[in-house]
C-alpha positions in Angstrom: -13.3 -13.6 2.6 -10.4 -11.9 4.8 -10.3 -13.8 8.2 -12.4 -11.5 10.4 -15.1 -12.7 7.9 -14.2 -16.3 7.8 -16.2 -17.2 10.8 -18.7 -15.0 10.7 -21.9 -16.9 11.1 -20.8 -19.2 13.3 -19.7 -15.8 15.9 -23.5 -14.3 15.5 -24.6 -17.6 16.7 -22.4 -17.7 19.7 -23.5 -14.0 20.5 -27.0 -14.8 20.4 -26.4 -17.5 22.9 -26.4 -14.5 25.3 -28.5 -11.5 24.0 -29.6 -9.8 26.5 -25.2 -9.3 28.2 -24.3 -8.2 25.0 -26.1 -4.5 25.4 -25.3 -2.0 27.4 -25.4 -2.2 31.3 -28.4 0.0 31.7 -30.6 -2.1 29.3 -29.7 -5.7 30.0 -31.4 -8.5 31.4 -31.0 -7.1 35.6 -32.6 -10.5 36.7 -30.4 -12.1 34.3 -27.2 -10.2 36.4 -28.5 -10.9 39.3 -29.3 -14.7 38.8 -25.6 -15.2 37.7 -24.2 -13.3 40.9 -26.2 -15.3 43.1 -25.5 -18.9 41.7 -22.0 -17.9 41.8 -22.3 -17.6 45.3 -23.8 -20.8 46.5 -20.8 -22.0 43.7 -18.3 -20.4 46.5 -20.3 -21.3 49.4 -20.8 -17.5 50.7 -23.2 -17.3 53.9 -24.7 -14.2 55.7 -21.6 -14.8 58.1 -19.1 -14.0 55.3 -21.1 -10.7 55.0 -20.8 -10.3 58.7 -16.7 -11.0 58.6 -16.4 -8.5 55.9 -18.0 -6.1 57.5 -15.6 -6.7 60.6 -12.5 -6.2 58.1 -14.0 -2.6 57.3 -13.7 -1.3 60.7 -9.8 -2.2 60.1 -9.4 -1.5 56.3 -10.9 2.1 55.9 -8.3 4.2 58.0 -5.8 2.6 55.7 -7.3 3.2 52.5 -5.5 6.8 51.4 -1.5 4.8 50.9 -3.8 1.8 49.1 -5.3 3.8 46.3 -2.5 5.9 46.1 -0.5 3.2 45.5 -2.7 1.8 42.4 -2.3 5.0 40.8 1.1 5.6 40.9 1.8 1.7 39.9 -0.3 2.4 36.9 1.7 5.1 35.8 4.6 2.7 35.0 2.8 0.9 32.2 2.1 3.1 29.2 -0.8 0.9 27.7 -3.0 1.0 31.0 -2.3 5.3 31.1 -3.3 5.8 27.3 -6.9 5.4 28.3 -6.6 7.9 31.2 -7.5 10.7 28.8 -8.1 13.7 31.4 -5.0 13.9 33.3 -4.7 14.9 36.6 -8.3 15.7 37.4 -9.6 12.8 35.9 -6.7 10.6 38.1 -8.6 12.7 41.1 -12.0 11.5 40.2 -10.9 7.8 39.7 -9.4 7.9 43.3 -12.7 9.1 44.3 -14.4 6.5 42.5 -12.1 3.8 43.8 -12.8 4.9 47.4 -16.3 4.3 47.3 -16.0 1.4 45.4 -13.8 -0.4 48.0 -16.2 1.1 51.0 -19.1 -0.6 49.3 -17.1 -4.1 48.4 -16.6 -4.1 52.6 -20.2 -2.8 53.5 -22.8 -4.5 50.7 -25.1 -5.0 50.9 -24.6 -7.5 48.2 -27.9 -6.9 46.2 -29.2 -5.6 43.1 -27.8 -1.8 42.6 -24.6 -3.2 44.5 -24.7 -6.2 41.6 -25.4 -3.6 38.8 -22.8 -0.9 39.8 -20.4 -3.9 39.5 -21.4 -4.7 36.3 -20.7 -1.3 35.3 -16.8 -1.6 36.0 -16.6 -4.3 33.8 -18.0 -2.9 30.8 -16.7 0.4 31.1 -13.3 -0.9 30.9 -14.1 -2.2 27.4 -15.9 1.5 26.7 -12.5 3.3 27.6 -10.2 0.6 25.8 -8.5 -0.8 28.9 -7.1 -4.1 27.6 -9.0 -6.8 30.6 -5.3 -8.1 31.0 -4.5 -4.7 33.0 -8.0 -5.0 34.8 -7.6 -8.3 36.3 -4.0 -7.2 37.4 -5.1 -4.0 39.0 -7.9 -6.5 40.9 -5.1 -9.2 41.6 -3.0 -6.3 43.3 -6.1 -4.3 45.2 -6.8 -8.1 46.4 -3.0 -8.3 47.8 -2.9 -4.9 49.3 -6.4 -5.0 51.2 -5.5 -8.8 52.6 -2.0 -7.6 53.5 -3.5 -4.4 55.4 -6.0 -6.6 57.3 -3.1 -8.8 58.2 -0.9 -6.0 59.1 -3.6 -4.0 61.7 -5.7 -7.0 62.9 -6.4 -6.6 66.6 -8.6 -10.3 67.0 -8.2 -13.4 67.3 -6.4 -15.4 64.5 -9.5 -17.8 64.2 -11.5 -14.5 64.0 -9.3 -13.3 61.1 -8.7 -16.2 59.3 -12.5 -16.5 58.7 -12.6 -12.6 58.0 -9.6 -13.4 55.5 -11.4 -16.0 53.7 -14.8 -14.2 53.4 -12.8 -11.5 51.9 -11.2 -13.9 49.6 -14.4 -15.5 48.4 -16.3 -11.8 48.1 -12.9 -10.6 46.3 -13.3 -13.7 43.5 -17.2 -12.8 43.1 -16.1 -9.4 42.3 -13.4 -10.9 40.0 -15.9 -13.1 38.5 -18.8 -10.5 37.9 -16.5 -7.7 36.5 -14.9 -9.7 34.3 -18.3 -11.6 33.0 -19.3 -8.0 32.2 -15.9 -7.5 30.0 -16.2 -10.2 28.3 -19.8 -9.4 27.4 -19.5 -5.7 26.5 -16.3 -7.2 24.7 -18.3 -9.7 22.0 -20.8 -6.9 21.6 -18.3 -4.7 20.5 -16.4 -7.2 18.4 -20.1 -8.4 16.7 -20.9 -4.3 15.9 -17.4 -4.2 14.8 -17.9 -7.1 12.7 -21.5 -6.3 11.5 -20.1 -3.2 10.4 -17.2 -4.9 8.4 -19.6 -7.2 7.0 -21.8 -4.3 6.3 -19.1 -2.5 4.1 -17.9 -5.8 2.4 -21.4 -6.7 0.8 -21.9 -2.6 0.4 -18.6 -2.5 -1.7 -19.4 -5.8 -3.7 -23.0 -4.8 -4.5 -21.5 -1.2 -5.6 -19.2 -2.8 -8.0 -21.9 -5.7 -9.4 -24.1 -2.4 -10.2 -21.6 -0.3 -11.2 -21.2 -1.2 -14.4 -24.3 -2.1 -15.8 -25.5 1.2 -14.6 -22.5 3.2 -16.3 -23.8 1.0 -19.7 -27.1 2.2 -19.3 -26.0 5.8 -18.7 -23.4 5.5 -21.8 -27.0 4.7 -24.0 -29.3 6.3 -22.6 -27.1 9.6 -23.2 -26.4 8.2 -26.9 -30.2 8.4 -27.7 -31.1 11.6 -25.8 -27.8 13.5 -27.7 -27.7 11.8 -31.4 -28.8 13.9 -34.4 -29.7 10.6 -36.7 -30.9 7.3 -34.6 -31.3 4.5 -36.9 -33.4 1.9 -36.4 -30.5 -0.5 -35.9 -29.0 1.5 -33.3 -31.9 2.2 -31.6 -32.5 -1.5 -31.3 -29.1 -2.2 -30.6 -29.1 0.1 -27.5 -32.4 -0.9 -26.0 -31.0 -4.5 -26.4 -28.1 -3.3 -24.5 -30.1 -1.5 -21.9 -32.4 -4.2 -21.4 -29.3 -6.7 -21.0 -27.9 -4.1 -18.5 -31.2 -3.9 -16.7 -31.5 -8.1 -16.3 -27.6 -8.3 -14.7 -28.5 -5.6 -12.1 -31.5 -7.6 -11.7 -29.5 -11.1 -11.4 -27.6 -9.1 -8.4 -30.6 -8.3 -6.3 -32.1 -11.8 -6.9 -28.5 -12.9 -5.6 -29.3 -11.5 -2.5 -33.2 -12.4 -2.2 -32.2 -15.6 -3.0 -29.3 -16.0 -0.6 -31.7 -14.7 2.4 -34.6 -17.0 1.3 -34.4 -19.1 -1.1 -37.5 -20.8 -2.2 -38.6 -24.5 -1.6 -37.5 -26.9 -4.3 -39.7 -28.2 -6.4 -38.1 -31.9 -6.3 -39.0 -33.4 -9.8 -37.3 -36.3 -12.2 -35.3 -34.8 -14.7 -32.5 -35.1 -17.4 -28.7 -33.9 -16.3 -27.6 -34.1 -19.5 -30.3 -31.4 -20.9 -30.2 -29.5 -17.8 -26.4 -29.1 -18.8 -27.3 -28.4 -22.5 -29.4 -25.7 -21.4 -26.9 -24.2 -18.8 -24.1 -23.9 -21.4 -25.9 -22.7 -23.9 -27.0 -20.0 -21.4 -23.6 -18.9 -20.5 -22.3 -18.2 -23.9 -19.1 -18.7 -23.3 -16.1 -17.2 -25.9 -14.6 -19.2 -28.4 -11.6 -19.3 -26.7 -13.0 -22.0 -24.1 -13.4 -25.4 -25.2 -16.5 -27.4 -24.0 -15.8 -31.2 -23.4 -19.1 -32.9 -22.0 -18.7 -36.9 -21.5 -21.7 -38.2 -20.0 -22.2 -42.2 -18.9 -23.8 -44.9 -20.8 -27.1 -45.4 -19.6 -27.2 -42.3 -16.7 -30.7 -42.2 -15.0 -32.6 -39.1 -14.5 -31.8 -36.8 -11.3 -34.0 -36.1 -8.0 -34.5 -32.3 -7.8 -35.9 -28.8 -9.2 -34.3 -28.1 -12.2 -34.5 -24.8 -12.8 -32.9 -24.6 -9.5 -30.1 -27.0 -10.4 -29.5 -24.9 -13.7 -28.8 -22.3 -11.4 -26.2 -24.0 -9.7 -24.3 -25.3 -13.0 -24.6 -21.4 -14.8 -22.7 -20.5 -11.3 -20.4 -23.4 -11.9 -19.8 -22.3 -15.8 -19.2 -18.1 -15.0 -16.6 -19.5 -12.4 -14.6 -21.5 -14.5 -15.0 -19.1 -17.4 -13.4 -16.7 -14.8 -10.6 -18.9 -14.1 -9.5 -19.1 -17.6 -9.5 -15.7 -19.1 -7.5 -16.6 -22.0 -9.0 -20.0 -22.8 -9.0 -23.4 -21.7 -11.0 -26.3 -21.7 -14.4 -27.1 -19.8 -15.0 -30.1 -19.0 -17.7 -31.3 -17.6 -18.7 -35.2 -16.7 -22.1 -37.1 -15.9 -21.8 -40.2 -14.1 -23.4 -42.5 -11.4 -22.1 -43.6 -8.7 -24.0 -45.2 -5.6 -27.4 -44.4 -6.5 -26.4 -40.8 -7.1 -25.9 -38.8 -10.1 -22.7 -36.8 -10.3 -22.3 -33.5 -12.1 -18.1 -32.3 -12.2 -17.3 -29.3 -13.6 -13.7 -28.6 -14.1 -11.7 -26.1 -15.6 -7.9 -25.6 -16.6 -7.3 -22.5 -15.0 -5.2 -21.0 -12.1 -7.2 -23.0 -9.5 -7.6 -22.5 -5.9 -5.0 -22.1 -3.3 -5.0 -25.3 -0.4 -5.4 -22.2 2.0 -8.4 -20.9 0.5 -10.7 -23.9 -1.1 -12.3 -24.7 2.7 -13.5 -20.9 2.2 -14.6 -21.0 -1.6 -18.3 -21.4 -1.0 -18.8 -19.2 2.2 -20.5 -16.5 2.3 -19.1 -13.2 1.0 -15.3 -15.0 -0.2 -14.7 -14.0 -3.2 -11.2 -13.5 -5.0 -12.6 -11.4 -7.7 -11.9 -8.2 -8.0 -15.5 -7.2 -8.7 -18.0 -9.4 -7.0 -19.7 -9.7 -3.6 -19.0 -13.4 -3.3 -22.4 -15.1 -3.5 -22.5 -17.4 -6.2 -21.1 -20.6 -4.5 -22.9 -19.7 -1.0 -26.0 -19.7 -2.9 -24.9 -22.7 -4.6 -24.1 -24.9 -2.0 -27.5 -24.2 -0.4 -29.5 -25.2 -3.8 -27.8 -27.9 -3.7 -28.4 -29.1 0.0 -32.0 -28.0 0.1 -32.4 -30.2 -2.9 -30.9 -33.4 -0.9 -27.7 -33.3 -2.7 -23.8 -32.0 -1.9 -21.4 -29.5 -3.3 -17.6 -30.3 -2.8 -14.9 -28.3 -4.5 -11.2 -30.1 -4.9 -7.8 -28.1 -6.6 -5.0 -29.9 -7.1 -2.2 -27.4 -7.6 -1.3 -26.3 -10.7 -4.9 -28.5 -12.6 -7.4 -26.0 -12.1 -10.0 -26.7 -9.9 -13.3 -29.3 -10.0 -16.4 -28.7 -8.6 -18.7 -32.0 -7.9 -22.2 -31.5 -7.4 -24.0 -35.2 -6.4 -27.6 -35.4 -6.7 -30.2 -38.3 -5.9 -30.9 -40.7 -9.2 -34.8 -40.8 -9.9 -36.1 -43.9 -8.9 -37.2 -45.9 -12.2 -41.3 -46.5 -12.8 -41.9 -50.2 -11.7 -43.0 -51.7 -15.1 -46.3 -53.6 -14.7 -46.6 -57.1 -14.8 -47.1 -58.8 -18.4 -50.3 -60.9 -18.8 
């Protein structure tokens, strides 16, 4: 999986932690907003009579406000990455000064309720919408905050006691504007990082399904056109394409199941049964080329296994195809039955490349694969048999050995013989 997958699942959960701040302004949660903008200010301690100082600091700030805002713009202009977003030159420079204007009119007059909350909100996600990295935002804020308090300093005609409470209301309405605006940025942020991701995601499984198809479909194509076009169809080939249709038709078919399974895979049918047949069966399943040597060793007197076989079998084909993978021109197989604590264990273990120390923490999640055809399901769908059957799937690689796979199951619990008479 590259690493914007790697944590995938875990992000979605974190997003959904907050689902209603992760849409757009106009369709979120407003009570939601508003809730958050008033607990932050009991958090600060604002009163009406911070409202009422900030409203005496407008009588003084306004005049000024023309050398202020003209000011911001022109200090913008000396960072490249904050004017790449400024798209529409000078016009749209005019209309942000406009914009700025009224929003520093309304920071001094409120009053500080809903639409005043929402507009606020707005700024915030709108500097995600336009690409303005936050780190610019909260500068331009930090310096608006220096020039307003420096003007109010500058052509106060009160008392100091007067205008050190007006200063301080300002302060405290100054971090609520801080604190909203860039609650909203971070918000409109993770909901364009989890489309972003959801579409990445989206075009990993997309490509991997498009390959797993790919070729069983060109197969069927290839004999399907053989028996349409041939002059003389003997009975043997006819059989021997159908054959190879039908094969064609059941690996497609494997590939959806992959993906039913791995979005709902069914209830275990937990039931006592034999690893060492289950393993029979699996191997004699996967067919594997004369070129791959099959070493099974299984422990005197190994009890039966706790779980759904057919599910397990699953588990141990998957186990099998990977380390047939891994060794493409041969090796050995090896795979050992044991108990150990009341457990039966099942290791695969093959002699092929094995897995990078980087990479074996990732080897069963979903969509990692290091295949070049594949969609990276196999061990995702593994490890969840497994677990949903009580048991655990670890996967060790010591460099250069290949790479073992361990999957520990409960041992049945023997019948209680009756008492002899």
């Amino acid at each position: 999986m590259p690493e914007r997958h790697r944590d995938l699942q875990a992000h979605l959960k974190q997003i959904q932690t907050l689902p209603d701040l992760t849409k757009k302004a106009t369709h979120v949660d407003t009570a939601l907003i508003v809730e958050r903008y008033k607990t932050l200010q009991r958090y600060i301690g604002w009163q009406e009579d911070d409202a009422s100082h900030v409203r005496a600091a407008e009588t003084v700030l306004l005049p000024h406000l023309g050398p202020v805002i003209e000011d911001f713009y022109s200090t913008i202009e000396q960072f490249p990455e904050a004017v790449k977003v400024i798209t529409g030159g000078t016009a749209q420079i005019e209309r942000l000064k406009r914009t700025l204007h009224a929003w520093v009119r309304e920071l001094l007059s409120g009053p500080y309720e809903q639409e005043y909350i929402l507009r606020r909100w707005k700024v915030g996600y709108r500097h995600v919408e336009i690409g303005l990295d936050q780190l610019y935002a909260d500068a331009a804020l930090s310096r608006m905050r220096g020039r307003l308090v420096e003007l109010l300093e500058q052509n106060w005609t009160g008392t100091q006691e007067d205008l050190r409470k007006t200063l301080a209301s300002l302060r405290k309405l100054l971090d609520l504007e801080f604190a909203i605006i860039t609650s909203a940025y971070q918000s409109e942020y993770l909901a364009k990082l989890q489309r972003s991701e959801r579409f990445a995601a989206l075009g990993q499984v997309t490509g991997g399904i498009a390959h797993e198809m790919r070729n069983p479909l060109n197969v069927i194509k290839t004999s399907v056109y053989f028996l349409q076009n041939a002059r003389l169809v003997t009975p043997e080939k006819l059989a021997e394409h159908l054959k190879r249709i039908g094969k064609q038709v059941e690996v497609a078919d494997n590939v959806i199941a992959a993906l039913s399974s791995f979005t709902k895979l069914p209830n275990p049918n937990l039931q006592t049964f034999s690893p060492e047949a289950c393993i029979g069966r699996a191997v004699e399943d996967a067919a594997l080329p004369p070129s791959i040597q099959v070493q099974l060793v299984c422990s005197p007197d190994l009890p039966h296994a706790q779980g759904d076989e057919d599910q397990i079998r699953i588990v141990i084909a998957n186990l099998i195809h990977n380390a047939r993978d891994a060794m493409p021109n041969g090796g050995v197989l090896s795979i050992t039955l044991s108990q150990v604590n009341g457990h039966v264990n099942f290791q695969v273990t093959d002699t092929g490349h094995g897995i990078p120390p980087e990479l074996l923490h990732q080897v069963m999640e979903p969509f990692f694969t290091t295949k070049a055809r594949g969609i990276g399901l196999g061990l995702a769908i593994s490890r969840s048999i497994v677990e949903r059957n009580r048991g655990k799937l670890t996967a060790t690689s010591p460099p250069g050995q290949g790479a073992t796979f361990e999957l520990r199951l409960p041992a049945a619990v023997p019948p209680v013989s009756p008492p002899a008479h």
